[in-house]
C-alpha positions in Angstrom: 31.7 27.4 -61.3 31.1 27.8 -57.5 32.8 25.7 -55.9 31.3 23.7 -52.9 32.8 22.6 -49.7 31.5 18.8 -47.9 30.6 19.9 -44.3 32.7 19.2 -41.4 32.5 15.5 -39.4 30.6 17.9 -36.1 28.0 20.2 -38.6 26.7 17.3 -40.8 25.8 15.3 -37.3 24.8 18.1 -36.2 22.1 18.9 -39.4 20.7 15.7 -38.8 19.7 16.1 -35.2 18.0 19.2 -35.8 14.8 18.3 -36.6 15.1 15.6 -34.1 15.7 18.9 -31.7 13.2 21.5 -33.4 10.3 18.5 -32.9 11.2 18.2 -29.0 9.0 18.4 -26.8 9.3 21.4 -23.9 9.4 18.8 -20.9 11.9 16.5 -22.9 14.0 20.0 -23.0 13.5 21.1 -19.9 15.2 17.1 -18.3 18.4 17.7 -20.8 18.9 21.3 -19.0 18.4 19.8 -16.0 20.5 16.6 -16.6 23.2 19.5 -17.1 22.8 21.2 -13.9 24.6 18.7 -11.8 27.7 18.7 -13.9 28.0 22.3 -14.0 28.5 22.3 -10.2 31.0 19.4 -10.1 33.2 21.3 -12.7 32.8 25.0 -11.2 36.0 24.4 -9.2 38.2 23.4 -12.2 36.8 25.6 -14.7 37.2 28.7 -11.8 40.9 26.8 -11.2 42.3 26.9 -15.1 40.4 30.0 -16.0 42.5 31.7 -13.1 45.9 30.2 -14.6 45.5 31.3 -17.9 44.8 34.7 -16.5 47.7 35.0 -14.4 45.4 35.2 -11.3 46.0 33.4 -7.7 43.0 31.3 -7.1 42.6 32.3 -3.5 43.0 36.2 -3.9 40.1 38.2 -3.9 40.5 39.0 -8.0 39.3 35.5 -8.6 36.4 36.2 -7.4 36.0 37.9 -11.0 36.0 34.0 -12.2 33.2 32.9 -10.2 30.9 35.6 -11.1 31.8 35.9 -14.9 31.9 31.9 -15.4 30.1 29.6 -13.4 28.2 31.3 -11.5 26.1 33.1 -13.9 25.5 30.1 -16.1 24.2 28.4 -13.4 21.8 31.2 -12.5 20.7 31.1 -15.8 20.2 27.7 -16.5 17.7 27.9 -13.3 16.0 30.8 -14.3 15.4 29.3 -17.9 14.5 25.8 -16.3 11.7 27.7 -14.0 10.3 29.8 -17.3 10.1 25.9 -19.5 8.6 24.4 -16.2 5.7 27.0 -16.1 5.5 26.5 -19.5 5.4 22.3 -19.4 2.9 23.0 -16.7 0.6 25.4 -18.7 1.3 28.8 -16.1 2.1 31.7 -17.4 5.8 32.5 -16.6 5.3 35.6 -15.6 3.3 35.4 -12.8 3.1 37.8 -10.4 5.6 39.8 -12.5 5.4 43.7 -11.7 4.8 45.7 -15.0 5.0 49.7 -15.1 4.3 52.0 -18.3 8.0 54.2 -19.3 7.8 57.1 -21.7 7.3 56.8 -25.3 4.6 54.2 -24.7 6.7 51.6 -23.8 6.2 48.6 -21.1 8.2 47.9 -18.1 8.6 44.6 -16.6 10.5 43.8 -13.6 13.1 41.2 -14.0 15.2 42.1 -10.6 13.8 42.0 -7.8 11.8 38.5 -9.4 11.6 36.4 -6.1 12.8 36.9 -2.4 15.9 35.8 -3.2 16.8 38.5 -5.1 15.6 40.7 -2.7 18.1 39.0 0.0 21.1 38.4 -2.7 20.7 42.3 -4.2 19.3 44.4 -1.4 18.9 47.7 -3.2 19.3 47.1 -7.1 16.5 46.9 -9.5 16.5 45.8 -12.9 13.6 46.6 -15.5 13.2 45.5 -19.6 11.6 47.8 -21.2 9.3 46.6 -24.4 9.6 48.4 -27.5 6.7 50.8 -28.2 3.6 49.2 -28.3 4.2 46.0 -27.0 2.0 45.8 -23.6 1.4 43.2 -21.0 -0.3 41.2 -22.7 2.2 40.4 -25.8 5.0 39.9 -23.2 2.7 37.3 -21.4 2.3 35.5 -24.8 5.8 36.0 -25.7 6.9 34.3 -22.2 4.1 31.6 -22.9 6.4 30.4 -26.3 9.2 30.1 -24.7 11.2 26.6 -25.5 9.5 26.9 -28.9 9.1 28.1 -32.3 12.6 29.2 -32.9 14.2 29.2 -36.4 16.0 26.1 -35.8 18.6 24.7 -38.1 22.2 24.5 -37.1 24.0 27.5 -35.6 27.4 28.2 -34.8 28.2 30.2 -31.9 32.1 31.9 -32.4 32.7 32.2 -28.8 34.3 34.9 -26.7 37.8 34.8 -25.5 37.1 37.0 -22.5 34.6 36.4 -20.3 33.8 32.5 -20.0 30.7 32.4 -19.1 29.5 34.3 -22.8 30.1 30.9 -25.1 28.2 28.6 -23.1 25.2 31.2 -22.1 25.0 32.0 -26.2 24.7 27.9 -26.5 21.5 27.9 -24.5 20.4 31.2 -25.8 20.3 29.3 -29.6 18.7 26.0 -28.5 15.9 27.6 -26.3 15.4 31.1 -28.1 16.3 30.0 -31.5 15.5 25.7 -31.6 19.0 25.9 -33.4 21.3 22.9 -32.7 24.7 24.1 -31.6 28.3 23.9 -32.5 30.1 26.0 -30.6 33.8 26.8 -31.8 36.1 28.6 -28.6 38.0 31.8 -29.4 42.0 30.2 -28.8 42.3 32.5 -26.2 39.7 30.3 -23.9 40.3 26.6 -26.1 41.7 25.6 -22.1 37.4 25.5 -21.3 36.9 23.1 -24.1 36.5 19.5 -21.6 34.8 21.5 -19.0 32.3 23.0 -21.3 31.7 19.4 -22.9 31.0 17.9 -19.0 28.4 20.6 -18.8 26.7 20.1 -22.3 27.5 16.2 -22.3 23.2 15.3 -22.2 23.3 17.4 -25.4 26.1 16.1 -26.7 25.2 12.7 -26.3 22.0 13.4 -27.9 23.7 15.0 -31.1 22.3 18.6 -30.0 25.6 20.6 -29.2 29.7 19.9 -30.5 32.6 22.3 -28.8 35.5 22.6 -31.1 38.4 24.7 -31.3 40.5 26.2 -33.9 42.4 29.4 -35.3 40.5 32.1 -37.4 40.7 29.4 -40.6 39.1 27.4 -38.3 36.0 29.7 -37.8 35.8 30.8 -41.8 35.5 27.4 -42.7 32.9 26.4 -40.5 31.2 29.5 -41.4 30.7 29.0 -44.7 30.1 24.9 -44.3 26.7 24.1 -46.0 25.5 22.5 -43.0 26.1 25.5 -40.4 22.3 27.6 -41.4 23.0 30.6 -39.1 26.2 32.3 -37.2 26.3 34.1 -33.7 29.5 35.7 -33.3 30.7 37.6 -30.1 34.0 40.3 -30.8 34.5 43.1 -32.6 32.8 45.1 -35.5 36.2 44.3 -37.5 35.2 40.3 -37.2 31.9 41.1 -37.7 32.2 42.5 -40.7 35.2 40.2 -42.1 32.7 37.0 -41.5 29.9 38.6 -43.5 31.9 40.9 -46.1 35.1 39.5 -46.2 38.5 40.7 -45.1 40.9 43.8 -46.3 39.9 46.6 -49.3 37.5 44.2 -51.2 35.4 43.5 -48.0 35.2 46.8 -47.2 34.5 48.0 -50.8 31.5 44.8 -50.8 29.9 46.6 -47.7 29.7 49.6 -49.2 28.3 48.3 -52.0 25.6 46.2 -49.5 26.8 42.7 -51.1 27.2 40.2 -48.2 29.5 37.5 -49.0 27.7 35.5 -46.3 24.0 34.3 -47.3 23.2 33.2 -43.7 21.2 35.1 -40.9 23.7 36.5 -38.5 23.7 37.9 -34.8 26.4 39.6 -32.5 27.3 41.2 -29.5 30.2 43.3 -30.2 30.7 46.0 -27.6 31.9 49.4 -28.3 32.6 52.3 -26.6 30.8 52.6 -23.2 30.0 56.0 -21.5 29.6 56.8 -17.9 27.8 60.0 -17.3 28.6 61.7 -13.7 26.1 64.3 -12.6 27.3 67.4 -10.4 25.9 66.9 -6.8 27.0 67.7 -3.5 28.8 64.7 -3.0 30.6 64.1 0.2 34.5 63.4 0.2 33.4 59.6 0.9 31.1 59.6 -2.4 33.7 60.8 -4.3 36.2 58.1 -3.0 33.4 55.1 -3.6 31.9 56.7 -6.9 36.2 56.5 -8.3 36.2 53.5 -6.8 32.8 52.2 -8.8 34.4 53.6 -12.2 37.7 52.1 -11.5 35.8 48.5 -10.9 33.8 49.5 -14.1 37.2 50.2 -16.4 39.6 46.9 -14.8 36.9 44.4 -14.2 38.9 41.5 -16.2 41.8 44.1 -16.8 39.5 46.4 -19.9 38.8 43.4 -21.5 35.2 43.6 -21.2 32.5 44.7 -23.6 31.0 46.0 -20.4 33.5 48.1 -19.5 33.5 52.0 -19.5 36.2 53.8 -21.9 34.9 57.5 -21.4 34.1 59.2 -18.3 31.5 62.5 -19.0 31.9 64.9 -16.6 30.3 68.0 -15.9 32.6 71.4 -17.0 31.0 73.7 -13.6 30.5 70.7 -11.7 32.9 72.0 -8.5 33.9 68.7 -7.2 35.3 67.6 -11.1 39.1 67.9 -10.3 38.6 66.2 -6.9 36.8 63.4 -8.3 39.3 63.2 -11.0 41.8 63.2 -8.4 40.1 60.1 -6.4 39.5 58.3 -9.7 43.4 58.1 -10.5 44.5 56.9 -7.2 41.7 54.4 -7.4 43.0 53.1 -10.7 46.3 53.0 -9.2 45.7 51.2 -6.3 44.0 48.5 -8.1 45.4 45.1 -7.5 47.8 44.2 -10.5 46.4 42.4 -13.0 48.5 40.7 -16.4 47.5 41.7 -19.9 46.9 37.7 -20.7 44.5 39.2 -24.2 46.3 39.0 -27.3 47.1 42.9 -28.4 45.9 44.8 -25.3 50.0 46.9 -25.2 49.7 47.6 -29.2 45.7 48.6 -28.7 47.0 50.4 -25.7 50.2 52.3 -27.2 47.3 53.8 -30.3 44.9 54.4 -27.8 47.9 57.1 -26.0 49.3 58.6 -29.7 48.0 61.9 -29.8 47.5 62.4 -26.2 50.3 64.3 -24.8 48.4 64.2 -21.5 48.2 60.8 -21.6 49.0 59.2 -17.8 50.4 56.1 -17.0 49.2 55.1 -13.3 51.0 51.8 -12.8 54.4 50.2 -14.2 52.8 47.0 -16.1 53.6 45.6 -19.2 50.3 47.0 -20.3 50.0 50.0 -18.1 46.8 51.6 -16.9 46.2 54.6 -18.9 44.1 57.8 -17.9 43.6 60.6 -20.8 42.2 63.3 -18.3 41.7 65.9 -21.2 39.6 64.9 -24.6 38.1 67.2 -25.9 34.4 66.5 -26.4 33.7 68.1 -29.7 37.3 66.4 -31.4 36.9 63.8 -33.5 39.0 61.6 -31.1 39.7 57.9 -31.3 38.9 57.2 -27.8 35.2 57.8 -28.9 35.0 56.0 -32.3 37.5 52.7 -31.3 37.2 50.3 -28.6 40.3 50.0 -27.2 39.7 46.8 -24.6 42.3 46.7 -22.4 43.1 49.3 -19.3 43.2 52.5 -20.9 40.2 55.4 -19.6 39.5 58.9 -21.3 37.6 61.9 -19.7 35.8 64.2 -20.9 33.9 67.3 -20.2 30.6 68.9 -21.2 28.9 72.2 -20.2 25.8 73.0 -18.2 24.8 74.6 -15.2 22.2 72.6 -14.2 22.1 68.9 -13.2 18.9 68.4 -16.3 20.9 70.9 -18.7 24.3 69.1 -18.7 22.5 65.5 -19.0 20.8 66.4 -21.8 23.9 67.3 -23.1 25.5 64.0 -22.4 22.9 62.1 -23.7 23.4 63.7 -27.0 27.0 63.3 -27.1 26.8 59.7 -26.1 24.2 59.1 -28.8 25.8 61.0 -31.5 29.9 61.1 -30.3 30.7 57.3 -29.3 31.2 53.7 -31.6 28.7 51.2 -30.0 25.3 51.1 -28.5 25.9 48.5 -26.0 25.9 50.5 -22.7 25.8 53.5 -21.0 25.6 54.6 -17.3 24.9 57.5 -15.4 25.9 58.2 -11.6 24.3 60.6 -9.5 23.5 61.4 -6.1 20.2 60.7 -4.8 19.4 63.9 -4.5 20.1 65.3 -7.7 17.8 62.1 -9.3 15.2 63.1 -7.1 14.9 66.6 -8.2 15.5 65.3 -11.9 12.3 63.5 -11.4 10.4 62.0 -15.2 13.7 63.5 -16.8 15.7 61.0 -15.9 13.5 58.6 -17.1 13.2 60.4 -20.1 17.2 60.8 -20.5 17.3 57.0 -19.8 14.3 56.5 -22.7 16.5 59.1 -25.2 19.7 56.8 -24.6 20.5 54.6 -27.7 22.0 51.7 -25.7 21.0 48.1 -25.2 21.6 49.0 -21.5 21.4 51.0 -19.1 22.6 51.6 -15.5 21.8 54.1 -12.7 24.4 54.2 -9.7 25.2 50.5 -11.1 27.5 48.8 -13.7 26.0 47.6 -16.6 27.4 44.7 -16.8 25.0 44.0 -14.0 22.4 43.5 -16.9 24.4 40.9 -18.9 24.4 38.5 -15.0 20.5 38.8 -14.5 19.4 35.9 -16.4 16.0 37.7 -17.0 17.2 40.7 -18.4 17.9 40.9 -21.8 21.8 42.0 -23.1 22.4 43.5 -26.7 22.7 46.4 -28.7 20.1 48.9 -29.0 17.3 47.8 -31.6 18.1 48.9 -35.2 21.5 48.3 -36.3 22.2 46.3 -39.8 24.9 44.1 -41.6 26.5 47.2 -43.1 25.7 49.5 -39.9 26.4 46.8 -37.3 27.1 48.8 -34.1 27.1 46.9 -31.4 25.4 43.8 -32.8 22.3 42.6 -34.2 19.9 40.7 -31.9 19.7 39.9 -28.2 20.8 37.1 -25.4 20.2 35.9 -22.3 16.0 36.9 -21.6 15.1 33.4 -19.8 11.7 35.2 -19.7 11.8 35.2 -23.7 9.8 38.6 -23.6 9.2 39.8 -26.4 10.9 42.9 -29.1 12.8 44.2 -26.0 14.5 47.5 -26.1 17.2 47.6 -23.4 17.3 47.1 -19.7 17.6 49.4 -16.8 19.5 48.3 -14.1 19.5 50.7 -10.8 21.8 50.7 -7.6 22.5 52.2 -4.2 24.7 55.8 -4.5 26.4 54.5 -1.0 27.2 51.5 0.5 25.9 50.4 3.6 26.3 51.4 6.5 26.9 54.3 5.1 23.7 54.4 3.3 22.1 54.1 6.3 23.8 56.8 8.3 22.3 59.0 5.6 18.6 57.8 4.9 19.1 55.9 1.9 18.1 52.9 3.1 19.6 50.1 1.3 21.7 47.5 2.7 23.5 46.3 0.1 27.7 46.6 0.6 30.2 47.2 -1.3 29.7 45.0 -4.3 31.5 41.8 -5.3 32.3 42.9 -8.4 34.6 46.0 -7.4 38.0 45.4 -8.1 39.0 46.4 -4.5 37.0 44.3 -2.9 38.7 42.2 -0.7 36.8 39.1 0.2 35.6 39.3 -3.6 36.9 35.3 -4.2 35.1 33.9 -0.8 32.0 35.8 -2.2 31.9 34.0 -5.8 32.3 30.8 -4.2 29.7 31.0 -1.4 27.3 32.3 -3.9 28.5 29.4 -6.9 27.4 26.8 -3.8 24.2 28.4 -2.2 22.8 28.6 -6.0 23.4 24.9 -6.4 22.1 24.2 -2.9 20.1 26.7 -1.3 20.0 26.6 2.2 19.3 29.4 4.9 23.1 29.0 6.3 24.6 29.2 2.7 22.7 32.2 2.3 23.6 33.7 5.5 27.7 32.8 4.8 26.7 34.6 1.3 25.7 37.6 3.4 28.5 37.8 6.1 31.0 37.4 3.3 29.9 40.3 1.0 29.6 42.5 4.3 32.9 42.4 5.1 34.2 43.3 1.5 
């Protein structure tokens, strides 16, 4: 006989609030997220404060600044966008108003999420961020789609299995499942991150007094019970494929043998982000000595943002085979990994991932003397079947690898086949190139970008980029399934709530200003907060965290001076 488990104290409050929540009106929704605003700002310094000590980081050096713009910050940002998308939608206006739309090969729809005001403009100078619809869907489905918004959602209870790694992902995935999916919440912290449980439950407290959201914490027994609890209707789970598939198949030779078979042990609709391998594609140029120190410099930031422990963050460099700058840029890109500020390996596993990820690399180069030390492995070969393409090794280890063509178009179409058909995950990809060379690529760059298999997609710009726009929309690519999971099934984030998005395509600036300048690019945006080397990175996060909670013309300006002497 099957046995049957009575549901936790938090899930069975939780069941009976959520019709309470499903049958809420839009405005009534819109004064809870609102109610949480103001306690979100009055915790931002503690939760910046204890997420620094349990990372091993100094609160006033400039690699806190990684705090402000991977915790607070962007859950503030989103919380605004979201309330402005439920406002128009209380008030009857269509969301996207005045939103730029564009057609994109394949028959797919454009909309413009970045640039979306003239804040933006100021805040981002340079950078551009599109969703792109899935064939077929045109302006007018995406209008609707953004017209539902707040509404019509599954509903039921969900439990979000938060991230360990990046603090702002548990509580963004809590207001993804109220708004997108009329779920109530019960969000259970990985242990690495249990330290954000008060802080979190300041910033959901209206839900929480209304019986909409719990925050729990717990080992991994924790999380299988919970999961399986009669009450919990749905699961959203942020980690790896491994968890992924031990939640819905079960763990060791049977679970595997069950998802094989197809036979789910878990009866309940599931979604994930769960990373992979991520690809950065360098295009041969005539790059200057300058871009190749700044590009390193940009793939550096894009490998040791939070030390590799990033779903984000690029494991295999693709470079071109004739491309007659490689062995300089590889040469810039390893003193740029060394000369990284220091950073501890505070994630559970990072030296044994680390130590696997160097077997079989005789070549393997260690560029620092950490506990965990950065790893380069310069030479993998592209056509192995090598475990630096098929494993996510999250943590500070960097392969390279090489492809042939003579031609700019030639070796990307190369490297968009290798990425689609050589590397674990579809989460994202980027591609780097001078401006130059995109020009002359012309509609095949689009149609590289279109060919891509990723969720996102960055030109010149990190793709992690995409998961901080609160109107862009962060996932895997469309199509994966429970026994082919990929990089996740679903999407989060989308304050706009468009509708069957495919990815998003974030662009940059090639060159910083005022170097940008010097040579007719034209953008003055500088070196970006985000760069591990950026040295008033901390000052940055902060000045941003306060002129998003109160804008102001000289917030914005101290916003400005601080990012232009980074």
């Amino acid at each position: 006989m099957e046995q049957t488990h009575p549901s936790h104290p938090d899930t069975a409050a939780l069941r009976d609030a959520a019709a309470e929540w499903a049958a809420l009106p839009v405005g009534e929704r819109l004064e809870l997220l609102l109610a949480a605003r103001p306690r979100l700002v009055a915790v931002a310094d503690r939760w910046v404060a204890e997420s620094c000590r349990a990372k091993g980081i100094g609160v006033d050096t400039p690699t806190a600044g990684e705090e402000w713009l991977t915790g607070p910050y962007p859950l503030l940002s989103y919380l605004d966008a979201l309330a402005r998308t439920l406002t128009a939608v209380r008030d009857g206006r269509d969301p996207l108003r005045g939103a730029r739309f564009a057609a994109r090969p394949g028959g797919r729809t454009a909309v413009r999420v970045l640039p979306f005001d003239r804040v933006d403009r100021l805040l981002l100078p340079g950078y551009r961020a599109e969703v792109w619809l899935a064939p077929g869907v045109d302006e007018a489905a995406a209008r609707a789609g953004a017209r539902r918004a707040g509404r019509g959602g599954p509903g039921g209870v969900c439990l979000v299995l938060g991230a360990g790694n990046v603090n702002s992902i548990a509580p963004l995935d809590v207001l993804y499942q109220l708004f997108a999916s009329d779920a109530v919440v019960l969000l259970k912290l990985n242990p690495v991150n249990e330290y954000l449980a008060p802080v979190l439950e300041e910033v959901f407290a209206p839900f929480v007094a209304r019986g909409f959201v719990r925050v729990t914490t717990g080992d991994a027994a924790v999380g299988a019970a919970l999961v399986a609890d009669p009450a919990v209707t749905r699961v959203h789970v942020t980690g790896s494929a491994a968890t992924h598939d031990a939640i819905v198949f079960g763990p060791g030779p049977e679970g595997a043998a069950r998802k094989a078979a197809g036979r789910p042990l878990l009866d309940k609709p599931v979604t994930s982000e769960l990373g992979g391998v991520g690809p950065v594609v360098v295009l041969p140029g005539a790059w200057s000595r300058a871009d190749l120190r700044y590009q390193a410099r940009h793939v550096a930031a894009q490998k040791l943002g939070n030390n590799g422990f990033n779903c984000a963050a690029v494991q295999v460099v693709v470079l071109p085979e004739h491309w007659a700058a490689r062995e300089a840029f590889l040469d810039e890109l390893r003193a740029a990994l060394r000369a990284a500020p220091a950073r501890a390996s505070y994630y559970p596993g990072a030296g044994e991932r680390r130590a696997r990820a160097a077997a079989g690399h005789p070549d393997a180069e260690l560029l620092d003397a950490a506990e965990v030390p950065r790893t380069l492995l310069p030479g993998v070969v592209a056509t192995a079947d090598d475990a630096a393409f098929r494993t996510e090794f999250f943590g500070p280890v960097l392969a390279v690898t090489t492809l042939p063509g003579r031609t700019a178009a030639e070796f990307l179409d190369r490297a968009v086949e290798f990425c689609n058909s050589s590397l674990a995950g579809t989460l994202g990809a980027g591609i780097i190139g001078h401006p130059r060379t995109l020009r002359r690529l012309g509609p095949r760059l689009e149609e590289a970008v279109a060919r891509l298999r990723y969720g996102t997609v960055g030109v010149n710009c990190w793709t992690a980029l995409g998961y901080a726009l609160p109107r862009a929309v962060w996932g895997a690519h469309p199509g994966h399934t429970l026994t082919d999971v990929g990089s996740g099934i679903g999407v989060v984030n989308n304050a706009l709530r468009l509708p069957r998005a495919e990815r998003t395509v974030v662009t940059g600036p090639f060159r910083p200003v005022p170097r940008s300048l010097l040579t007719g690019q034209w953008s003055t945006a500088p070196v970006p907060p985000w760069f591990v080397d950026n040295r008033t990175a901390h000052r940055t996060g902060r000045l941003l965290m306060d002129f998003t909670a109160r804008p102001s013309a000289r917030g914005l300006a101290a916003v400005l001076v601080s990012a232009l002497r980074g």
